[in-house]
Steps between C-alpha positions, in 0.01 A plus 500: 500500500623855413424735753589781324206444244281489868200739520561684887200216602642224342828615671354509832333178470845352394682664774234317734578172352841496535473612877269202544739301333756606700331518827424108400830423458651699832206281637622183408839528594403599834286206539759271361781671752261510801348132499815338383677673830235403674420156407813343300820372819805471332580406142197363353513103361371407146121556673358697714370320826139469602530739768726733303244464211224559761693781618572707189077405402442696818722789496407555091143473608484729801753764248241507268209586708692753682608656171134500403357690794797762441407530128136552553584688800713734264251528224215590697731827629538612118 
């Protein structure tokens, strides 16, 4: 995509997908650095355990409902 052939909406609703995208990504790595501190002892074996794999379900599930409530919460202040 070109953005210089963008109309000043189109730009802006660009702009807003590649924060999303972004803000996606940043969220993922977090995530991924978080649970894996939290869940994964020591150098991980050729599979995860079940209470390592329970573990990282957990933490990934309660991440994303906590980054839901914040992204509602910050939508509803705009």
């Amino acid at each position: 995509m070109d953005p210089s052939a963008l109309s000043s909406a189109e730009m802006q609703r660009f702009l807003n997908q590649e924060k999303e995208k972004a803000m996606v990504n940043e969220m993922v790595a977090k995530l991924t650095s978080e649970c894996w501190d939290k869940c994964i002892s020591g150098a991980p074996g050729s599979k995860f355990s079940s209470s390592e794999s329970a573990c990282l379900s957990n933490c990934a599930q309660r991440f994303m409902d906590m980054s839901l409530i914040i992204m509602k919460r910050f939508r509803s202040m705009h």
